[in-house]
N, C-alpha and C positions, 0 to 999 in steps of 0.2 A: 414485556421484558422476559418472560418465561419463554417465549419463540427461541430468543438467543440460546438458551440452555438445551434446548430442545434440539436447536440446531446444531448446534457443536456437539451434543454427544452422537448424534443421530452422521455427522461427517468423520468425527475423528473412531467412532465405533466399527461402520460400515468399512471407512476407510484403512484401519484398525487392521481388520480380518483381514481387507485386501492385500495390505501391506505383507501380514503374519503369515499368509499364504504362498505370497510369492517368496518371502525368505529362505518360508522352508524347501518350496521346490528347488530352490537356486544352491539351497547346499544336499538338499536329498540327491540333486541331479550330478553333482560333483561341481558344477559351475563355480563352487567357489570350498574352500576346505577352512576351517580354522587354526588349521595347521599354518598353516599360509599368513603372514604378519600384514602383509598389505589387505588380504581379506579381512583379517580380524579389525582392521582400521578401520576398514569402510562400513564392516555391520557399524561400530560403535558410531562413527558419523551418520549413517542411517538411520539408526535408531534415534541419535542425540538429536538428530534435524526433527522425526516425526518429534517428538517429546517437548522439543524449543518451537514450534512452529502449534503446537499444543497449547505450551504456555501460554506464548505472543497472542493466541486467539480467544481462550480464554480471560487473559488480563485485558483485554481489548473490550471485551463483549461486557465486564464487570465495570470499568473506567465510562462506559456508555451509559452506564444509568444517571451519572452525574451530570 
């Protein structure tokens, strides 16, 4: 059971950084501005997905022990 916990922080962590990297180059680079309402959109769907797709694996991994 502890594998699971292991696992998911060790993917959403890893994955994490990747994600927080690529954000930043993509508005360091001008690729996207928050000025811009359609961009402001899509961080908060980006972010909302990594965070919901968090949860769902989380809640998933918890529901398996039973």
């Amino acid at each position: 059971m502890a594998n699971n916990w292991i696992q998911i922080a060790y993917q959403y962590g890893l994955g994490g950084l990747f994600f927080a990297v690529t954000l930043y180059l993509c508005f360091k680079e001008e690729g996207a501005t928050l000025s811009h309402p359609e961009d402001r959109w899509m961080l908060k769907v980006l972010i909302g997905g990594y965070f919901g797709y968090l949860l769902m694996h989380t809640l998933w991994a918890y529901l398996a022990r039973f």
